[in-house]
N, C-alpha and C positions, 0 to 999 in steps of 0.2 A: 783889782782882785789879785792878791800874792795866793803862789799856789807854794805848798810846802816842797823840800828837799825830795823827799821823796816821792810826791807827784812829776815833778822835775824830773828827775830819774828812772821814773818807771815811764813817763811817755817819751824819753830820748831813747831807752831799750827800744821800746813801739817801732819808733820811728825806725833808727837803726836798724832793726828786724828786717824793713818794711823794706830799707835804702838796696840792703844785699840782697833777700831773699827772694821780692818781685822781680827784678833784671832777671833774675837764673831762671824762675820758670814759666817766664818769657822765652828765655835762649832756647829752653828744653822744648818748648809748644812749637819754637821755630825751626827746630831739628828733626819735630815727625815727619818733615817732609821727605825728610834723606829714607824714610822706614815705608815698606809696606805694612797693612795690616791683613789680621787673619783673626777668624774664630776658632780657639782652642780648647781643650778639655785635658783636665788633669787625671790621668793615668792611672797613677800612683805618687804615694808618698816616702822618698828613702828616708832611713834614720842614718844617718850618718856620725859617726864620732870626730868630734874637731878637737884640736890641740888647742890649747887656750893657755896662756903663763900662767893670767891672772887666777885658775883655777887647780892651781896645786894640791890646795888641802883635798880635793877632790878629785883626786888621782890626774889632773890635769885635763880634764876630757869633759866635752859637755857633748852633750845630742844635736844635732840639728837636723829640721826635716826639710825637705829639699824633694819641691815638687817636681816631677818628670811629667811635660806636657808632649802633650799631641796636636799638629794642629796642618792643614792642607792648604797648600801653599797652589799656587798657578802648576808647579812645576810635577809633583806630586805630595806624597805624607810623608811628612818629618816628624823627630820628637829628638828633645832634648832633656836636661837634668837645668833647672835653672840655679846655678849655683851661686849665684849672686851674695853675696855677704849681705842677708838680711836676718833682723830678729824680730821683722812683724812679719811672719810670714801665716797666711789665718785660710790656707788653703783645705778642704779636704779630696780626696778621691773622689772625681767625677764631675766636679765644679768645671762651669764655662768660662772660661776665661780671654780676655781678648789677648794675640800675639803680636806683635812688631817684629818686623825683619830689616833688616837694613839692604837699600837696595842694589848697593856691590858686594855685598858679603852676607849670603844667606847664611852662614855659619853664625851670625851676629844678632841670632834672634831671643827677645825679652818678652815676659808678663808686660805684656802696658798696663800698668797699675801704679798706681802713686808709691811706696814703696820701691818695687822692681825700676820704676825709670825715671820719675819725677824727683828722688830725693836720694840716692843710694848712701849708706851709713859717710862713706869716706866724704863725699859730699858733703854731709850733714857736718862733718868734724870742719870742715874746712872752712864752710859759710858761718859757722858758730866761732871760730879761732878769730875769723876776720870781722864779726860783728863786735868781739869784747875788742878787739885791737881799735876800732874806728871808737866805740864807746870809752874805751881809757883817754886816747888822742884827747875826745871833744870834753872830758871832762877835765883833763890838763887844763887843755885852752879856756876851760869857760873858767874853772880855779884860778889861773893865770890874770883874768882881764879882770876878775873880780876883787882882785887883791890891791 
């Protein structure tokens, strides 16, 4: 059975996907251990105005909402502003939400959420940069030996 070019291609993506993407969150599953956990509740929601280049025509500025969580740690009640550079943030006022602290530096506390800890954007830029990098390499090689 010959499978076409772009069968070939679209399950080497797959695969590739698969090669970077599982390792990391694996490493991330092996790093809650360094975090307590907490049950938290979201507060409020700021609007916040962000700088953005890309968003000139638009006076430069976009919204973003940026949930201020509450949540009762061992020690007593904290709250933060979780500013994390996200754009799937699908929070509203009042939602439960679970929290992570990390456990030398209570200052170091996240939404445990897929989003907030499993993926954070710059992450996402860098495991995609290094997934097309390994996918050009292997299609070099395979172009290469086929030739």
């Amino acid at each position: 059975m010959v499978m076409s070019k772009k069968k070939i291609d679209l399950l080497s993506i797959v695969i590739i996907l698969g090669i970077v993407f599982i390792p990391f969150f694996i490493y991330k599953a092996f790093m809650l251990s360094d975090y307590y956990r907490y049950p938290g509740i979201i507060k409020e929601i700021e609007k916040v105005n962000v700088s953005y280049p890309g968003l000139k025509n638009k006076g430069g500025y976009a919204i973003k909402n940026i949930p201020v969580v509450e949540y009762h740690s061992k020690k007593d009640t904290s709250s933060f502003s979780e500013g994390t550079l996200n754009y799937f943030s699908f929070y509203n006022k009042g939602d439960e939400v679970a929290i992570i602290e990390r456990k030398d530096d209570a200052y170091k506390a996240h939404i445990y959420s897929f989003w907030y800890y499993y993926l954070l954007i710059p992450e996402l830029i860098i495991l995609l940069l290094l997934s097309m990098i390994i996918f050009a390499i292997c299609r070099m090689y395979i172009t290469k030996t086929a030739d």
